[in-house]
Steps between C-alpha positions, in 0.01 A plus 500: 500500500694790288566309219132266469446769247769409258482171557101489384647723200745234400209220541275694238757546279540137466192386510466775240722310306338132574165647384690597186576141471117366534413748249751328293313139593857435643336426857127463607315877531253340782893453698655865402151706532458510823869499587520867361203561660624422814802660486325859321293464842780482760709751318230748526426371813871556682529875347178565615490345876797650650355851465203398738425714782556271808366729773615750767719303737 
């Protein structure tokens, strides 16, 4: 669970990279769109959720 951070990191930066490529008509945008998307989301997502406030236990 530490490291789901970096690991969403890495995931953007490539499909960083494979959006680069449909920009370049290399691979299909409709294919690296919503890959980079979906990782943007998670990254923000795992920096974000394991500062939550779980309760008094």
């Amino acid at each position: 669970m530490r490291y789901l951070p970096l690991f969403w990191v890495i995931v953007t930066i490539i499909a960083l990279g494979f959006n680069l490529l449909g920009l370049m008509k290399l691979v299909p945008l409709l294919l690296s769109m919503p890959l980079l998307f979906i990782s943007i989301y998670f990254t923000i997502f795992s920096f974000t959720h394991r500062r939550s406030f779980k309760g008094l236990r």
